[in-house]
C-alpha positions in Angstrom: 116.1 173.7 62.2 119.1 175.3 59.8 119.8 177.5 62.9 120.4 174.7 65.2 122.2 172.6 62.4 124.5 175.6 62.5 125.1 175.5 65.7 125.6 172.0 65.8 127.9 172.1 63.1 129.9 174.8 64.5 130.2 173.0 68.7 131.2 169.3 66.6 133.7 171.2 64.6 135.0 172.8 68.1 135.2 169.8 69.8 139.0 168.7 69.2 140.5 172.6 70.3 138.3 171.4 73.4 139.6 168.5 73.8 143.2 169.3 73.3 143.2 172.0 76.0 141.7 169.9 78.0 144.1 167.2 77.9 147.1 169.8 78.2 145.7 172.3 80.7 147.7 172.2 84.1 148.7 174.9 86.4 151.8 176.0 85.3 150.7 176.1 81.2 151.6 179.6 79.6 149.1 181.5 77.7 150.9 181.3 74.8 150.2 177.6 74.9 146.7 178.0 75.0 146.7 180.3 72.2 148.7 178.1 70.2 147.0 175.1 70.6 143.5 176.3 68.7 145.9 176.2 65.6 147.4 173.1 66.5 143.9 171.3 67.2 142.6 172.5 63.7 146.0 171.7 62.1 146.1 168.0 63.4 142.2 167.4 62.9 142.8 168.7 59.4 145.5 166.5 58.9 144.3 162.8 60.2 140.6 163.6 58.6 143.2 163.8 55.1 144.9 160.5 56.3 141.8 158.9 56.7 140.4 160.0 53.4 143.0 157.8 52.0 140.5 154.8 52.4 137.3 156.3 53.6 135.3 159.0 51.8 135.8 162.1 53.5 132.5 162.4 55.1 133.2 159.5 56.7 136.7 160.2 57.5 135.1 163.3 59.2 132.9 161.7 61.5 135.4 158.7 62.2 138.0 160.9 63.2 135.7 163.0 65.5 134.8 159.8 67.3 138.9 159.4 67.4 139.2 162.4 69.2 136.8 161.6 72.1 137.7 158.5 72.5 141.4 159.1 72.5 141.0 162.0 74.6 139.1 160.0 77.2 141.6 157.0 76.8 144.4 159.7 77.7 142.6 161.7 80.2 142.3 157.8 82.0 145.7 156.7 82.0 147.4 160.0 83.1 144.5 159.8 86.1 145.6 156.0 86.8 149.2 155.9 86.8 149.8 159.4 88.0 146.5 160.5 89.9 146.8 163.6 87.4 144.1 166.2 86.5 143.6 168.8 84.2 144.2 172.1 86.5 143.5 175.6 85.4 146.0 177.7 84.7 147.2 180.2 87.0 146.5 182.9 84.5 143.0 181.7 83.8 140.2 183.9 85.2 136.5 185.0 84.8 137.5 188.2 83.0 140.5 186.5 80.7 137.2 184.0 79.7 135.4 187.2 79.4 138.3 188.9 77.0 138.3 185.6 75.1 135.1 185.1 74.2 134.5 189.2 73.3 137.3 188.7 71.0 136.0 185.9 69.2 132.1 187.0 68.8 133.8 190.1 67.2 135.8 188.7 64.9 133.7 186.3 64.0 130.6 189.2 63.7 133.1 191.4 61.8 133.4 188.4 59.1 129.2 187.9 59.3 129.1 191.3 58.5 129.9 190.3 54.3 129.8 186.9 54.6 126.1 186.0 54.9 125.7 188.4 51.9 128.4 187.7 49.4 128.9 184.3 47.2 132.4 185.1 46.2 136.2 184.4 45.0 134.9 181.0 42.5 132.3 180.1 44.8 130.6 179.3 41.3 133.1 176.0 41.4 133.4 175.8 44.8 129.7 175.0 45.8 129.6 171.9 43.7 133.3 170.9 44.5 132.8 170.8 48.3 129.7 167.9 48.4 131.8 166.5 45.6 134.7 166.1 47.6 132.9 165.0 50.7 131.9 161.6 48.6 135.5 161.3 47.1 138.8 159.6 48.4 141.9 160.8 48.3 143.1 161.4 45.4 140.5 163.8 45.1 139.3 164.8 41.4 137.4 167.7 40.2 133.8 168.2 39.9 133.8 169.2 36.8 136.3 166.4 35.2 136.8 163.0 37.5 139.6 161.9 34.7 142.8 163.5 36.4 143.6 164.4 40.2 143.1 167.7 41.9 146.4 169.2 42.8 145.3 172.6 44.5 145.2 173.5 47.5 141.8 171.9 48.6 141.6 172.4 52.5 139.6 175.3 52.7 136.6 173.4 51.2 137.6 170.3 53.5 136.3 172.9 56.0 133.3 173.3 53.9 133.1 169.3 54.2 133.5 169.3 57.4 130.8 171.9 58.6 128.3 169.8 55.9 128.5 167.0 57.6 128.7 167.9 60.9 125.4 169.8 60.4 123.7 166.3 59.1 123.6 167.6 55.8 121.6 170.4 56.3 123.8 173.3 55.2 124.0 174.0 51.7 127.9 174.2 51.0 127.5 177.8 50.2 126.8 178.5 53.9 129.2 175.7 55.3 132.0 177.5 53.1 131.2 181.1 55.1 130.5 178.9 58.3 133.8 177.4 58.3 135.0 181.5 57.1 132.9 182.5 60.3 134.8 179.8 62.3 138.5 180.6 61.1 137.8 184.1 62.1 136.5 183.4 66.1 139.3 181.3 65.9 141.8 183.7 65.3 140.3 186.1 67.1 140.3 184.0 70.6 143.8 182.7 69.7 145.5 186.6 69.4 143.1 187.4 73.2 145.2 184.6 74.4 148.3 185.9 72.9 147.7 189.1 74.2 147.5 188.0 77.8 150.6 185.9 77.7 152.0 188.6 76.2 150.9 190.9 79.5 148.5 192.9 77.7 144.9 193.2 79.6 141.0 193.7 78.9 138.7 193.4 76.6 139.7 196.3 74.5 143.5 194.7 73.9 142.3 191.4 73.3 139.6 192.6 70.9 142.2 194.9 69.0 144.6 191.9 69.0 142.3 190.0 66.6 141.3 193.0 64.2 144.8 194.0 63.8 145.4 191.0 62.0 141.9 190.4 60.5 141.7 193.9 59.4 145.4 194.1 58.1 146.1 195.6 54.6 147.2 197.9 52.7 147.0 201.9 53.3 144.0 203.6 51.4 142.7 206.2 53.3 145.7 208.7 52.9 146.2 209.1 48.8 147.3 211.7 46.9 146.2 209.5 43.9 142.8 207.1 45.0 144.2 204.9 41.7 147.3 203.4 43.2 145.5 202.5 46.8 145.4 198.8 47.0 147.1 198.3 43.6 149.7 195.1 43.9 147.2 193.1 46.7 144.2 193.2 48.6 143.4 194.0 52.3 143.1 190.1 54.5 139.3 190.8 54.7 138.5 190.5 50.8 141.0 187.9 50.0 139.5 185.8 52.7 136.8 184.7 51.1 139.0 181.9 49.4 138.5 179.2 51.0 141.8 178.4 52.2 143.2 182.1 53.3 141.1 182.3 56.5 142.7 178.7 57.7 145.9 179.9 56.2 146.0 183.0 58.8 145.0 180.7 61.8 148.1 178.6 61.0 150.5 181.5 60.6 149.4 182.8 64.0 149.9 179.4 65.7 153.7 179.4 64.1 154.4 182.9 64.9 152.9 182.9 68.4 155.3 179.3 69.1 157.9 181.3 67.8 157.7 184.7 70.0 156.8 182.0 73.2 160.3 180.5 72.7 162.1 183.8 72.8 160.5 184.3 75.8 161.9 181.1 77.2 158.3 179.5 77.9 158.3 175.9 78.1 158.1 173.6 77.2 159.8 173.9 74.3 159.4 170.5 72.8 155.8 171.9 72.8 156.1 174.7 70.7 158.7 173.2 68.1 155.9 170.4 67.7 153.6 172.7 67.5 155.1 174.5 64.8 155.7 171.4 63.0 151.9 170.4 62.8 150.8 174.0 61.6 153.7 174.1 58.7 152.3 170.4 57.8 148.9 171.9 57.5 149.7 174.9 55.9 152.0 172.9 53.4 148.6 172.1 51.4 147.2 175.0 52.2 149.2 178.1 51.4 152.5 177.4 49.9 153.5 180.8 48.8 153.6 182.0 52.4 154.7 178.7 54.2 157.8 179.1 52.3 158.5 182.5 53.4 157.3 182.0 56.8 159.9 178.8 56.9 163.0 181.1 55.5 161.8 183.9 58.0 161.4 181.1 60.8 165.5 179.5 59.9 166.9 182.8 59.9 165.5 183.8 63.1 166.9 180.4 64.4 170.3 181.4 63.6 170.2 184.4 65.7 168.2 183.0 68.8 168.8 179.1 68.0 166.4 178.4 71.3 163.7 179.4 68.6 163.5 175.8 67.9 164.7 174.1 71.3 166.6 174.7 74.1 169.7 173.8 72.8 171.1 174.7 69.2 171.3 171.0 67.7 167.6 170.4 68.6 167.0 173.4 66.2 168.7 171.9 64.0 166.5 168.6 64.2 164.0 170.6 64.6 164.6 172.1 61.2 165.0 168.8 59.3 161.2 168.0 60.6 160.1 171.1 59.4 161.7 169.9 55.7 159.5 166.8 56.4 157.0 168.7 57.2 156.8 170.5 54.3 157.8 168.3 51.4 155.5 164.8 53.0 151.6 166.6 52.7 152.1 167.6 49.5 153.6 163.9 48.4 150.5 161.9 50.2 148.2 164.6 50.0 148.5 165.2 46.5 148.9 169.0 46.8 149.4 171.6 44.3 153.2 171.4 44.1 153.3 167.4 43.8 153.8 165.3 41.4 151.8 165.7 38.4 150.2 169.0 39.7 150.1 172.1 36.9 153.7 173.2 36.1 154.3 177.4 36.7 156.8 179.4 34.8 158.8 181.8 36.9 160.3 184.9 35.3 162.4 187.5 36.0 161.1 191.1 35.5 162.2 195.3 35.9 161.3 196.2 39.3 157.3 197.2 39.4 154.1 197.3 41.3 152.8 194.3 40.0 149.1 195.2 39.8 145.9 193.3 41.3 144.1 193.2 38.4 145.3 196.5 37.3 148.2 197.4 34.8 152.2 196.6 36.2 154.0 199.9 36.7 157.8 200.6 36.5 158.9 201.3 40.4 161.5 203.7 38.1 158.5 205.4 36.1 159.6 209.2 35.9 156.1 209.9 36.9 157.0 207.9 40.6 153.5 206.4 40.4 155.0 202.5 40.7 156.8 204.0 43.5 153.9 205.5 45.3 151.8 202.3 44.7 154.4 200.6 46.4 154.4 203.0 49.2 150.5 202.5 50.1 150.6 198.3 49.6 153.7 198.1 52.0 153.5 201.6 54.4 151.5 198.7 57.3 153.8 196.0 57.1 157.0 198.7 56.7 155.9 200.9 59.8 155.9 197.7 62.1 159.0 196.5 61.2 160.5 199.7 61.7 159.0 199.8 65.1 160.8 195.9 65.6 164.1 198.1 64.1 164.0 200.6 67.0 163.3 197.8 69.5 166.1 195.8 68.5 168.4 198.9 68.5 167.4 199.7 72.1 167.2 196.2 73.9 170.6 194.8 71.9 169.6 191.3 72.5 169.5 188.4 70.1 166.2 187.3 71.1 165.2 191.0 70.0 166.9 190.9 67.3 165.9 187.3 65.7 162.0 188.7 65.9 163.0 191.3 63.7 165.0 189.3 61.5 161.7 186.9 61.1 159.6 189.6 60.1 162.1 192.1 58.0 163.2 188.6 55.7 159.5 187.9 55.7 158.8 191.6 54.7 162.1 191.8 52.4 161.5 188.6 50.6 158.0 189.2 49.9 158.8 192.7 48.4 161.0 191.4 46.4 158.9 188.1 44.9 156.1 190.7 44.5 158.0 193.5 42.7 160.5 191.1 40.4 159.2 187.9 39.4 155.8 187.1 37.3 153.9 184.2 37.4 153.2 182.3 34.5 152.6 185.8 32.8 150.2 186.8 35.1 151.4 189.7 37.5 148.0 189.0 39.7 149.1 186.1 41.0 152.1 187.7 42.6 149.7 189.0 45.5 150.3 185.6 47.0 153.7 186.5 48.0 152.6 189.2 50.3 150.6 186.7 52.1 153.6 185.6 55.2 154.5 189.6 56.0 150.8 190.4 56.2 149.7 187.6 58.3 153.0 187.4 60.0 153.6 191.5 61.0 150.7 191.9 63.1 151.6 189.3 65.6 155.0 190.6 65.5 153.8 194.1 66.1 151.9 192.8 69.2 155.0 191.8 70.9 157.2 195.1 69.5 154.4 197.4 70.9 154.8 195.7 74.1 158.4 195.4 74.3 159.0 199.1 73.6 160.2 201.3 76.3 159.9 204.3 74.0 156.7 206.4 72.1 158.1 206.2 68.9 158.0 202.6 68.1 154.6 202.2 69.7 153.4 204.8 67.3 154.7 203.5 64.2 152.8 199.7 65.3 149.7 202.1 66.0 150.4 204.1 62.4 150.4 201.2 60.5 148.2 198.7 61.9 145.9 201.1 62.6 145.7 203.0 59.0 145.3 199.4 57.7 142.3 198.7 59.6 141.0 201.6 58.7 141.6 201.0 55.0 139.9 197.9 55.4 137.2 199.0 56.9 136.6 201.5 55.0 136.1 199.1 52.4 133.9 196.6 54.2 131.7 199.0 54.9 131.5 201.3 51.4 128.0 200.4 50.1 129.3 200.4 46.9 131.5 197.3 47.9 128.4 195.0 47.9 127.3 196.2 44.6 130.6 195.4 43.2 132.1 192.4 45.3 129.4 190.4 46.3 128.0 187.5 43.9 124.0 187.1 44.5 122.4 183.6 44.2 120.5 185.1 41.0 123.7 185.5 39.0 123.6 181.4 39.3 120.3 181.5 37.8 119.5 180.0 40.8 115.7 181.2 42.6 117.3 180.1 46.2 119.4 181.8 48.9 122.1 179.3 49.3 122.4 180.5 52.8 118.5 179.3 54.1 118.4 176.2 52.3 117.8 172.7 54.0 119.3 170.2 52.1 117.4 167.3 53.6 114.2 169.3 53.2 114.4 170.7 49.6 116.8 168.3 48.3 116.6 165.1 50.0 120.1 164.9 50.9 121.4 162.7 53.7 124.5 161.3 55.2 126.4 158.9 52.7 124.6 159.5 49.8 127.3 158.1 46.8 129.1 160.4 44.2 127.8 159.8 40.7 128.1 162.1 37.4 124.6 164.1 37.1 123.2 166.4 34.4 121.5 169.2 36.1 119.1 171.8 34.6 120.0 175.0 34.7 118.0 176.1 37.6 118.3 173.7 40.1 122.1 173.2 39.6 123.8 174.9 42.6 120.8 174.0 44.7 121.5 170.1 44.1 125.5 170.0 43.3 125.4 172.4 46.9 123.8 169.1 48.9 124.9 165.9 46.9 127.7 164.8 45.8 128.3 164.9 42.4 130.5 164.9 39.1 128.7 167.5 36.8 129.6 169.4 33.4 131.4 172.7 34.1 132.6 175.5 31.7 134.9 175.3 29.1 135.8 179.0 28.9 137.2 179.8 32.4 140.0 177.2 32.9 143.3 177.8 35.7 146.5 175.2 34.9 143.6 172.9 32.6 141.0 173.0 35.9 138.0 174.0 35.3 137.1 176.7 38.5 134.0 178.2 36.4 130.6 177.7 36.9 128.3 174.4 36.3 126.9 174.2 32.5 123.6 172.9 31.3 122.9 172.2 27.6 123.5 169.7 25.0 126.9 170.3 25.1 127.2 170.0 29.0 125.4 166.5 28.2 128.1 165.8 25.7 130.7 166.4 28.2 129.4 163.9 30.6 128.4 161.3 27.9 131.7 161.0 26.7 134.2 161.8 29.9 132.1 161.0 33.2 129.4 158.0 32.1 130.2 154.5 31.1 128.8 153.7 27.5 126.5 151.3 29.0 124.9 153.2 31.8 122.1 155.4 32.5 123.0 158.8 33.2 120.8 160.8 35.9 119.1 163.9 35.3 118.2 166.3 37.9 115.5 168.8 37.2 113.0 170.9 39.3 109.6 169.8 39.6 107.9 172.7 38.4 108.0 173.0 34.3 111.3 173.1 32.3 112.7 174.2 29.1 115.3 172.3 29.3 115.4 169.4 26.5 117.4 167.4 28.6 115.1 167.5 31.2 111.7 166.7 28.9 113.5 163.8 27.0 114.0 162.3 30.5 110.5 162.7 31.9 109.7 161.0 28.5 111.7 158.0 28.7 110.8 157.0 31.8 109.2 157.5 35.5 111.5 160.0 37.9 111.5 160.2 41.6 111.2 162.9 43.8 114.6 164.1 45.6 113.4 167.1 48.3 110.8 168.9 47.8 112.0 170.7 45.0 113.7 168.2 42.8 113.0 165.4 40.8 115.9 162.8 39.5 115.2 161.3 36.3 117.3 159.1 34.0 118.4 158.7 30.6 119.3 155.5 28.9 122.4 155.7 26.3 120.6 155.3 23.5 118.5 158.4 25.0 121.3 160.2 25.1 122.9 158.9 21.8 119.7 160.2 20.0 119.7 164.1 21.6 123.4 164.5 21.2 122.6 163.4 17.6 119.7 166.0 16.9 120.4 169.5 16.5 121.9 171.5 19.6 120.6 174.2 22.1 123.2 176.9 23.7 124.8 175.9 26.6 123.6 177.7 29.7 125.8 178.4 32.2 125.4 181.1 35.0 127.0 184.6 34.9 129.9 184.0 36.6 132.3 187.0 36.0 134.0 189.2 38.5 136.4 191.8 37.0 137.2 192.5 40.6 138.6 188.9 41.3 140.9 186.7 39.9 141.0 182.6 39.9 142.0 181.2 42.9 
């Protein structure tokens, strides 16, 4: 049954990109178009499933606005029939082996992100478990599962995905495995979006469209040719890894739909209100998704509009219009969607510092060191990204065109500006959290190096796209597939103190959990934490020793002091408080007072819910104290995020 909920899930989720080519397919429709609208589709169903949040909780605002886009679709597909006699057509381009190319290149990339995914429980999946089925029974403005007081200003959509996959599989997923689900997704995605790409592009076969997805999905830094295995990776991480946030895999699918619009209008295809539109949507989306690299990718975006102004429309003023939408499009998400730059959100101090190789985790280094290892750290993070726009360089220098030359200019400020963010400024004192700059060049560059590779009438640039892509891939793969990466990356479900896999559990079955089952604050015992606060949604005591900007990201806590902490911030004075425990015995005080004060019900098959009065609770916060107990949530390899 978990199998097919999957699978449900995952067609449901589908269903708007579906719909949307649909509605737009017609003979004359570029490929580009089609690859761009799988980011659009995501971008806008992301978006009006926010809106409706606004008044609905968002599990409902996700199946409301799925029912929206059938009906709306059929309402269109309707009209256009009745007062034109129009059809969808295919497209001229459209074939049985481009379907073939497509749907290789998705089923890899989306294998190649099974390949960890189904193993590992990483990057704050501790806090991100519990916050996704907390979310789904919140409205907008959503609050934190671990403290319901204050909003959340962060950059939530990645676990709206999570939602979104939950509730779309009936509530059978455990959020653990709707998180990698909607990871899984992003990466199919993506990898059907750059087959697409490839084709308009005039690439063919399977073995193009397939290497168009895992050049960006396997982008990164160089690591397999050192002369110092230290400094590989040393100021960021390769896409793969830093995927497993949440939000990164969406982020990537966005960048490609705004850098695919972008290399479709220096082509001239139309139409070019289209495109603009479309880039509009995805910079929306990506507003409260990724703001590091939206703002790059919108500086790269207006400078390459003031070489080629048809970037943005056929003639320069619409560019310009187009532009002040784009401003909109930024600044009105994070206002109404309370984002992580709006009002009220954590403030960050920005300062100025020597030129360095910031470090991911690891110690800053002078990029003027007389020893030249800042310098050669440098050299292996940015050798990719460099060797492709080098390749752009020599295009540019052989075509002499300005369409030529504003594709370079979008990735060389993209590239330039990044460097320099990464190498000169620190975030509020932490030099890890510069690795979010690099985000725009190495999403943007491999799309870029697509077109450059094709576009070049010379070797030379075609090897320096091959060189660098290709040594980045292999550094990433290298890494996926190092057994010692499990060991050291990869979270298991017993490090939650947790006897389930997240990823086989069936929340109706073990847990009880159903379709609009209301958020309430819940004590949970140690054990059966992340299998409940995974299914229901819930307000629950986290840690109070791993805190980002005042948010808790840790893992859920159990103990008298976790009982405190929802006694005196999450419960009214007057009301019961519930306490889940497993059926089987407990040590957990908490849980025995319960079973003592009263009868408790069964929720699943392994659960029961019990309650406790406040005078229940007055008297054990008054008696002498047990540890907390919280799960062993540390990762020296990862930082919050």
């Amino acid at each position: 049954m978990l199998a097919f909920s999957t699978d449900l899930a995952t067609f449901l989720y589908l269903l708007p990109v579906f719909l949307l080519w649909v509605c737009r397919a017609r003979r004359d429709m570029d490929a580009a178009e089609a690859a761009v609208l799988v980011a659009v589709a995501v971008a806008a169903d992301l978006l009006a499933t926010l809106l409706f949040s606004h008044i609905l909780p968002l599990q409902t605002a996700v199946i409301v606005v799925r029912v929206a886009w059938v009906v709306g679709a059929s309402a269109y597909l309707v009209v256009r029939w009745r007062r034109s006699k129009i059809v969808p057509e295919m497209p001229r381009w459209l074939d049985v082996w481009l379907v073939l190319e497509v749907v290789v290149a998705a089923y890899i990339a989306s294998k190649l992100s099974m390949d960890m995914s189904r193993e590992c429980h990483n990057a704050d999946r501790g806090w991100h478990i519990p916050l996704v089925p907390s979310l789904s029974g919140q409205t907008l403005p959503f609050r934190n599962v671990y403290d319901p007081r204050y909003p959340l200003a962060y950059h939530y959509t990645g676990d709206v995905l999570g939602v979104m996959m939950q509730t779309l599989s009936g509530m059978r997923l455990h959020s653990s495995l709707a998180l990698t689900l909607a990871r899984d997704t992003m990466y199919g995605l993506i990898g059907a979006s750059l087959a697409l790409t490839a084709r308009s592009l005039g690439y063919r076969g399977v073995t193009a469209a397939v290497l168009a997805g895992l050049a960006l999905l396997l982008a990164g830094p160089m690591t397999v040719v050192t002369h110092e295995p230290k400094l590989v990776s040393y100021s960021y991480v390769n896409f793969y890894r830093i995927s497993f946030r949440p939000h990164a895999s969406l982020s990537a699918l966005l960048v490609v739909g705004i850098v695919v619009s972008m290399l479709a209008r220096v082509r001239n295809a139309q139409p070019a209100r289209f495109f603009s539109l479309a880039i509009a949507i995805c910079v929306g989306a990506m507003a409260i998704t990724d703001e590091a690299a939206i703002a790059l990718v919108g500086l790269s975006l207006g400078c390459a509009w003031l070489i080629y102004p048809k970037v943005l429309g056929d003639k320069w003023w619409h560019g310009l219009i187009w532009l002040g939408a784009l401003l909109v499009a930024v600044t009105l998400p994070q206002m109404i969607f309370s984002g992580s730059l709006s009002a009220g959100a954590p403030k960050h101090d920005l300062e100025l510092v020597p030129p360095r190789a910031s470090g991911y985790l690891k110690t800053p280094l002078l990029l003027n060191a007389p020893d030249g290892r800042g310098m050669w750290a440098m050299i292996y993070d940015a050798f990719p990204q460099g060797a492709v726009c080098l390749a752009g360089a020599w295009v540019v220098i052989r075509q002499r065109t300005r369409a030529a030359l504003a594709v370079w200019v979008f990735g060389m400020v993209s590239l330039g500006a990044a460097w320099w963010l990464l190498t000169r400024v620190e975030i509020d004192k932490m030099p890890v959290e510069n690795h979010r700059f690099w985000m725009a060049p190495l999403l943007a560059l491999p799309v870029c190096g697509l077109y450059w590779f094709r576009e070049a009438k010379d070797v030379f640039p075609k090897f320096l796209v091959v060189a660098g892509l290709g040594m980045a891939a292999l550094s990433s793969a290298a890494w996926i597939y190092n057994p010692a990466t499990r060991n050291s990356f990869c979270t298991v479900p017993a490090r939650y103190k947790s006897p389930y896999d997240f990823y086989k559990v069936d929340c109706k079955k073990l847990t009880g959990a159903s379709l609009g089952d209301k958020i309430e604050p819940v004590y949970l015992e140690a054990q059966a934490a992340y299998l409940y606060a995974g299914c229901y949604p819930t307000f629950t005591a986290g840690p109070t020793h791993r805190v980002w900007k005042d948010t808790a990201i840790g893992a859920a806590s159990s103990g008298i002091k976790a009982l405190q902490d929802l006694h005196e911030n999450m419960v009214p004075a007057n009301a019961p408080l519930d306490v889940v425990c497993l059926k089987r015995k407990s040590s957990d005080p908490i849980c025995a007072a319960a079973r003592k004060s009263g009868p408790c019900e069964p929720a699943g098959r392994e659960l029961e819910r019990c309650s406790l009065s406040p005078a229940d609770r007055a008297a054990l916060l008054g008696e002498t104290g047990t540890e907390d107990s919280a799960p062993d949530e540390k990762n020296p390899d990862e930082p919050p995020g």
